[in-house]
C-alpha positions in Angstrom: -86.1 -119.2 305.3 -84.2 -120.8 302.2 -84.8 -118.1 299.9 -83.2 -114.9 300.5 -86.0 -112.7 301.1 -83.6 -109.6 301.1 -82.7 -107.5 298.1 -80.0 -109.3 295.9 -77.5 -106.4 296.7 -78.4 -106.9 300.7 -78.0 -110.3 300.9 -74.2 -110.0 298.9 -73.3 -107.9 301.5 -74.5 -110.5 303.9 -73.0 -113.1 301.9 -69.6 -110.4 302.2 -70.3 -110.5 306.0 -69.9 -114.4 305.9 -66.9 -114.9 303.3 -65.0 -112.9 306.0 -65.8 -115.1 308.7 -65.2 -118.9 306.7 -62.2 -117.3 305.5 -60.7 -118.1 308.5 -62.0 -120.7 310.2 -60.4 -124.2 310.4 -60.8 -126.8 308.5 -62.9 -129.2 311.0 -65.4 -126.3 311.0 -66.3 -126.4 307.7 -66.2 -130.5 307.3 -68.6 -130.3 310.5 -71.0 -128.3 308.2 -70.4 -131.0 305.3 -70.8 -133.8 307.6 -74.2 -132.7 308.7 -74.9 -131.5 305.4 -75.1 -135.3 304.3 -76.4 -136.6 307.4 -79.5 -134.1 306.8 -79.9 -135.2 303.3 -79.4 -138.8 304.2 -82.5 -137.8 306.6 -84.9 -136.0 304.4 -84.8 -137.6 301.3 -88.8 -137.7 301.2 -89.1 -133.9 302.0 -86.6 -133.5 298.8 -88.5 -135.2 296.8 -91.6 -134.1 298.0 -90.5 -130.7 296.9 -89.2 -132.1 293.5 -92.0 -133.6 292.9 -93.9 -130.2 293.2 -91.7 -128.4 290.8 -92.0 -130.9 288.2 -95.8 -130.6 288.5 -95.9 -127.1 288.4 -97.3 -125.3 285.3 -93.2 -123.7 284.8 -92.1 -126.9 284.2 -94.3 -128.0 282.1 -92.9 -126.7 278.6 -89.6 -127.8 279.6 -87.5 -130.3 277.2 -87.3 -134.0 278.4 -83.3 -133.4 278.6 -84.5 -130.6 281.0 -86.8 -132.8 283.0 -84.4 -135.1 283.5 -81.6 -132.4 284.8 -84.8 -131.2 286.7 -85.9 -134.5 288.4 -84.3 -135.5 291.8 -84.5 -139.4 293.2 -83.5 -141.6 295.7 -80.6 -142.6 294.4 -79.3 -138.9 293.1 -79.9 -138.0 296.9 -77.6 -140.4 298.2 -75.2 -139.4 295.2 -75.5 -135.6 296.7 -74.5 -136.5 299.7 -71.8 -139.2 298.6 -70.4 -136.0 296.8 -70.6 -133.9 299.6 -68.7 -137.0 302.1 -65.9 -136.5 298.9 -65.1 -133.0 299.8 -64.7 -133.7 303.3 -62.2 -136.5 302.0 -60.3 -134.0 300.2 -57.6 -131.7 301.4 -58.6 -128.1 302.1 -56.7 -125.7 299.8 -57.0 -122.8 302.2 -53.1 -121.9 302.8 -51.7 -124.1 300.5 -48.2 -123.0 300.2 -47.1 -122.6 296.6 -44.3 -121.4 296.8 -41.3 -120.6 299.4 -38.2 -118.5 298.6 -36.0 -115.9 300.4 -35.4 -112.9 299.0 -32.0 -110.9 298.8 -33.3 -108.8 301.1 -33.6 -112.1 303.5 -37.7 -111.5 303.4 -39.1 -114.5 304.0 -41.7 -115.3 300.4 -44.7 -117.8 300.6 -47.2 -117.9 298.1 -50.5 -119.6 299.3 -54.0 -120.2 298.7 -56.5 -117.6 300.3 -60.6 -118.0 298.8 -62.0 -115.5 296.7 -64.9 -114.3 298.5 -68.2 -114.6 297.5 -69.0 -116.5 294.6 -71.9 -116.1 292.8 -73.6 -118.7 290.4 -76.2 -118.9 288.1 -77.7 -122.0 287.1 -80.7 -124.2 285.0 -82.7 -127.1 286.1 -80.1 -129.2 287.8 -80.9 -129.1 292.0 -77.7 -131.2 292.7 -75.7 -127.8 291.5 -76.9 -126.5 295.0 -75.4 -129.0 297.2 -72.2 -129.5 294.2 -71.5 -125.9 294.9 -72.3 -125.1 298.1 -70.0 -128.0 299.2 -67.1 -126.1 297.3 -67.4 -122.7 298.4 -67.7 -124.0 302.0 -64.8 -126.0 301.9 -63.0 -123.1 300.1 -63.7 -120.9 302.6 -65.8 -118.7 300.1 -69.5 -117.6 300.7 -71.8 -118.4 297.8 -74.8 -116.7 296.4 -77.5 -119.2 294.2 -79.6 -117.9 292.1 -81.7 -121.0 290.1 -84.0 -121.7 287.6 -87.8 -120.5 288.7 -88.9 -123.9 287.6 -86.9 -125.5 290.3 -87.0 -123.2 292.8 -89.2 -125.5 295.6 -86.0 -128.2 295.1 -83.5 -125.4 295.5 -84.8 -124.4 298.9 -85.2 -127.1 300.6 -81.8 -128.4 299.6 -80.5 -124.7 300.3 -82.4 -124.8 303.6 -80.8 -128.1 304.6 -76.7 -126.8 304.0 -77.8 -123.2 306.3 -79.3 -125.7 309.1 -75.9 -127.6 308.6 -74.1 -124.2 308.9 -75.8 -123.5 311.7 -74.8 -126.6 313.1 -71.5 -126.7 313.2 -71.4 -122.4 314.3 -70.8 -121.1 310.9 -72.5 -118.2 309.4 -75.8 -119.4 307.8 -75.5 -116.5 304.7 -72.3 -118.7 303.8 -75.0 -120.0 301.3 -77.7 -117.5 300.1 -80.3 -118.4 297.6 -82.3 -115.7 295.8 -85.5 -116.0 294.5 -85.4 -116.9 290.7 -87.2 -113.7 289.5 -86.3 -112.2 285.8 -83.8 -111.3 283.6 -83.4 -107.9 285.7 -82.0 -109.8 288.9 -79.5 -111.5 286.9 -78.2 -108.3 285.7 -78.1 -106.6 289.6 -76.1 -110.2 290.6 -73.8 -109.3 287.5 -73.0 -105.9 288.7 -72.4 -106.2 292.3 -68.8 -105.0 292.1 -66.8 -104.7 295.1 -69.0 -107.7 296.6 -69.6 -110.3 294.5 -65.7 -111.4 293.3 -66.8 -114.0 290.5 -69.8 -115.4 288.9 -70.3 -118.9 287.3 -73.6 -118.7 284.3 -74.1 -122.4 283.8 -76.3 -122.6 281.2 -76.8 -122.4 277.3 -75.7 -119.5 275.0 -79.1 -117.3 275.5 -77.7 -117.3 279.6 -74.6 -116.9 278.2 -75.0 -113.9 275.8 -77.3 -111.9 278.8 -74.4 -111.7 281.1 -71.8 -110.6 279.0 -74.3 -107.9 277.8 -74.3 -106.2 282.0 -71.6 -107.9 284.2 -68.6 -105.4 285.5 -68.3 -108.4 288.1 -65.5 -111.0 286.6 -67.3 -113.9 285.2 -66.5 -117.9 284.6 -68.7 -119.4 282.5 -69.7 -123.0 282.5 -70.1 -123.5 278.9 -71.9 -125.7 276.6 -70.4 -129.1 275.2 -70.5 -129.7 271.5 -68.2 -133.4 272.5 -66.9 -135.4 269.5 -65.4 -139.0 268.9 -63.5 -139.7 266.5 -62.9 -143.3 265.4 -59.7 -143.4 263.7 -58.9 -146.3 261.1 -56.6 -148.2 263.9 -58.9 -148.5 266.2 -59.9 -151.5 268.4 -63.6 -151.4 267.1 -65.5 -153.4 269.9 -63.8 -150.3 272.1 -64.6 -148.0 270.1 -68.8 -149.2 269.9 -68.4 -149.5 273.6 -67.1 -146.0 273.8 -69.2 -144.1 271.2 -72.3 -146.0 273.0 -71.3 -144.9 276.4 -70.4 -141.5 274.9 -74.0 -140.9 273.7 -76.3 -143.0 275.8 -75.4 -143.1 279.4 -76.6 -139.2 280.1 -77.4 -137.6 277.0 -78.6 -134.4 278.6 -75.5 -134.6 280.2 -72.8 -131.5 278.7 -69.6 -134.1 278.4 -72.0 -136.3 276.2 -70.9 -137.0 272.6 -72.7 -135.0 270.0 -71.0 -135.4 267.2 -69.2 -139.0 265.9 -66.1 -138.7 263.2 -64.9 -142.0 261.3 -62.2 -142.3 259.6 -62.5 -143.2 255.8 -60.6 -146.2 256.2 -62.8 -148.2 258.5 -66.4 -146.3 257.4 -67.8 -148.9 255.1 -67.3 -151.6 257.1 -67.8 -150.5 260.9 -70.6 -147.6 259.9 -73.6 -150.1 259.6 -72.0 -151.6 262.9 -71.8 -148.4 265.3 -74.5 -146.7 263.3 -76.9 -149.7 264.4 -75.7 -149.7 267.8 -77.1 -146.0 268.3 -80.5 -146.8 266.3 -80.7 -149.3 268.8 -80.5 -147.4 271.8 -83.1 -144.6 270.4 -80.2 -142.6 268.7 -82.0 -140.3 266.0 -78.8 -140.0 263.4 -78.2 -137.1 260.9 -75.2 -137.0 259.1 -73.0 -136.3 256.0 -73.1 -137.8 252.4 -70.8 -140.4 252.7 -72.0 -141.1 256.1 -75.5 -141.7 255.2 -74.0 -144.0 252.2 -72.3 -146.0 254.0 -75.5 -146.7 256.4 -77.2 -148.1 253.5 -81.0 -149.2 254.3 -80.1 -151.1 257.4 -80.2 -147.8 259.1 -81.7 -144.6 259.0 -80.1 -141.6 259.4 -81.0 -138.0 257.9 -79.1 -135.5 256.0 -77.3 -133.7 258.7 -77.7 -129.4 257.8 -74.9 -126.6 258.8 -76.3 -126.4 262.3 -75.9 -129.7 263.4 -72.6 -129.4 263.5 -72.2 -126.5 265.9 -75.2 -127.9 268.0 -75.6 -129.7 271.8 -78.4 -131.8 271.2 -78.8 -133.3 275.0 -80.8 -135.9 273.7 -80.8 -138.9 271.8 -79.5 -137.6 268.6 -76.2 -137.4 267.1 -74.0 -136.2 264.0 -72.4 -138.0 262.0 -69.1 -137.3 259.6 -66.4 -139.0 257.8 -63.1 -137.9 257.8 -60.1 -138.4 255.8 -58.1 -139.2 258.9 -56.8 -137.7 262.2 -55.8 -134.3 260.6 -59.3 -133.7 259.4 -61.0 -135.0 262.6 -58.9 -132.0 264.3 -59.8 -129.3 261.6 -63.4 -130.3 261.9 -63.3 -130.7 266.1 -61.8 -127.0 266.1 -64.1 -125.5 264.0 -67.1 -127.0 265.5 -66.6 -128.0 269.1 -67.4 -125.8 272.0 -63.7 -126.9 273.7 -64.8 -129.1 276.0 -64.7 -133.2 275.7 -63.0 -134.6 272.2 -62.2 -138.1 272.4 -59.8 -140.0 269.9 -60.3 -144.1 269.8 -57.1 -145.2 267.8 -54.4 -148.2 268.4 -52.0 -145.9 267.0 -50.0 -144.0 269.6 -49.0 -141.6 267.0 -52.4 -140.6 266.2 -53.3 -140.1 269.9 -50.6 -138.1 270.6 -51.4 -135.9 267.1 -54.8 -135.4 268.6 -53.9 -134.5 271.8 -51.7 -131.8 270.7 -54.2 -130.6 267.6 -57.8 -130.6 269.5 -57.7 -127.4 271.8 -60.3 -128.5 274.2 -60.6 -128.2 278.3 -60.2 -132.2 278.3 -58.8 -134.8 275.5 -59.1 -138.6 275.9 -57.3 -141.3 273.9 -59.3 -144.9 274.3 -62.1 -143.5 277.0 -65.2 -142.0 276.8 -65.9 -138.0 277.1 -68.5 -138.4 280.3 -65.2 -138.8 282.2 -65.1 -134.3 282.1 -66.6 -134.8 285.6 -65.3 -133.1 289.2 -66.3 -136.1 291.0 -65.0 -138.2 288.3 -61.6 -136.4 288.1 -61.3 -137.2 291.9 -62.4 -133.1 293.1 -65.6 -134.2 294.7 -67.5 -132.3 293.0 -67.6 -129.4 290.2 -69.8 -126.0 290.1 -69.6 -127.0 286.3 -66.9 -127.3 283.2 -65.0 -124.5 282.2 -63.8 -124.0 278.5 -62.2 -120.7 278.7 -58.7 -120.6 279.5 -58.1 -117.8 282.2 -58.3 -118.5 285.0 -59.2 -122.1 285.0 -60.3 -124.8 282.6 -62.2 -128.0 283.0 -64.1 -128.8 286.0 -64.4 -125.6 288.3 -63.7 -127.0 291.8 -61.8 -125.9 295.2 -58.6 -124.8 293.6 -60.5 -123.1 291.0 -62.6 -121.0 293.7 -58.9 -119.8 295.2 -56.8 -117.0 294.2 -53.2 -116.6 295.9 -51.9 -114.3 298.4 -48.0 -113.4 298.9 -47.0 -113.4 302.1 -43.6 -111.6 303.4 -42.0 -112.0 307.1 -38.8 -110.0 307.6 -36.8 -108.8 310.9 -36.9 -105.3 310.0 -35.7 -105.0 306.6 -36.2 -101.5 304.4 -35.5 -100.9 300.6 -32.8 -99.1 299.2 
């Protein structure tokens, strides 16, 4: 059975159980279980999405927004990109004794520092079924046991993806509770998950504030949160402006229900009257609703339309075809207004000028900063990590994509021939 039919507290301590097991096993082991993770995925695509196809229908799903659907809905082609990601990891190098650092001591004790997983990982996530394989494909790799816990509305996708890593597991003679998924239920189950101290050693929320808020309320467990994106470009006045349309298009368009996609667009002053009715076209034409600011929606003039933009669109993640728009009196102000309103996640800066790159790199205090590329680039697979278990915008103790190294702590390890302190 997929779904944990256990209590949440019993099946942590099974989860516990199997964290102490992949700990320690070697790293062919766990790749086995990848391997026939994407072989079986390769091979049941039409059970998958047999299953999707059920959840979507359900009466749960029916309320849900059509950035949710799409997070929701699983195809052919995002199948074989589950199981491309899951071939990644295998690629990569297992950080599991990692050796960080080597010195000998006065006392001629031999001093490594190296990468040992944390232990049972527990996440908490919305719509998206590909975070099951994402993250089970981490922790296993990691050596960490992980405990799922998705969104009810998805819950026939999560299980038979979940059931497919256990048979995979299973497999390759690793514990099957390396990956646990508990039935969706309420708001009360996430607050047992939250509090399983001692067990559980970190839990990942991804999802929006409301998530957000209900776990800081209970959790004693430590707790990463996979943030929202409020992701800005700016368009500086020395900037290449067919890369910038490409850009700011990309930006917006290619996944809008996507968290690294661009929310909010700055222009400079300089270049607004001119390149506005160009870029502000650009996203009309590809279904773009635009709000914006005063002299944004003046320098639109009646080619385009675009509504006065209130207080809250400025602090808010659409995931949809709709965007901000400001002007801004240069690089300096595009930082002010990026710190005060972003979430610290994606800022991009499109600008010939080196200087003005390098200004916003240093200003904008955000998990990732581009210069000349587009903010859906905040990815794990992307970023060369496989895959992520989402994007991190705190600071301690990782930031950006949460992938294998984030899922490690470190362990000191001392060898000596006997030696005592004085």
């Amino acid at each position: 059975m997929a779904v944990a039919t256990r209590s949440i507290a019993e099946s942590c301590i099974a989860a516990k159980r199997a964290a102490r097991t992949l700990a320690s096993v070697p790293t062919s082991a766990k790749d086995a279980a990848l391997a026939a993770t994407a072989r079986l995925l390769d091979g049941r695509t039409e059970a998958i999405l047999e299953a999707n196809a059920a959840d979507l229908a359900d009466e749960r799903a029916a309320g849900l927004t059509d950035a949710l659907r799409d997070r929701l809905t699983l195809t052919p082609a995002r199948i074989a990109g589950m199981a491309e990601g899951v071939r990644a990891v295998i690629a990569l190098e297992d950080p599991v004794g990692e050796e960080l650092d080597h010195r000998t001591l006065e006392s001629g004790v031999d001093l490594r520092k190296i990468r040992v997983p944390l232990g049972v990982v527990g996440v908490i996530y919305e719509a998206r079924p590909n975070v099951t394989i994402d993250c089970a494909a981490l922790t296993i790799k990691s050596g960490n046991a992980i405990v799922l816990r998705g969104s009810s509305y998805a819950q026939r996708s999560n299980a038979a993806l979940a059931a497919i890593v256990r048979e995979a597991l299973a497999e390759a003679g690793l514990p099957e509770d390396s990956v646990l998924l508990l039935d969706a239920g309420d708001r009360d189950g996430l607050a047992e998950l939250a509090t399983q101290e001692g067990v559980v050693d970190l839990l990942i929320p991804r999802g929006g504030e409301g998530l957000k808020e209900a776990i800081k309320a209970v959790a004693t467990v430590p707790v990463l949160y996979a943030a929202a994106g409020n992701c800005h470009v700016y368009v500086d006045g020395d900037a290449d402006l067919e890369m910038a349309t490409r850009i700011v298009v990309n930006a917006k368009v290619q996944r809008p229900s996507a968290c690294n996609a661009m929310e909010t667009l700055l222009l400079d002053e300089r270049i607004v009257a001119s390149y506005a009715p160009t870029i502000l076209a650009a996203l009309a034409a590809e279904g773009v609703e635009l709000v914006g600011d005063a002299r944004a929606r003046a320098a639109a003039g009646e080619s385009v339309a675009i509504g006065e933009a209130t207080a809250e669109d400025w602090d808010t993640e659409y995931l949809a075809l709709k965007s901000a728009v400001a002007v801004v009196d240069g690089v300096d102000e595009a930082i002010d207004h990026i710190n005060s309103h972003g979430s610290g996640h994606s800022e991009s800066i499109v600008s010939a000028d080196a200087a003005a790159g390098d200004a916003f790199v240093a200003g904008v205090d955000a998990a990732a900063v581009y210069v000349n590329a587009s903010t859906r680039f905040t990815d794990g697979f992307e970023f060369g990590m496989g895959a992520e278990i989402g994007i991190s915008t705190q600071k301690l103790h990782a930031r950006g994509p949460i992938a294998m190294r984030e899922l490690t702590t470190t362990k000191y390890v001392g060898r000596g021939n006997g030696q005592v302190r004085g």
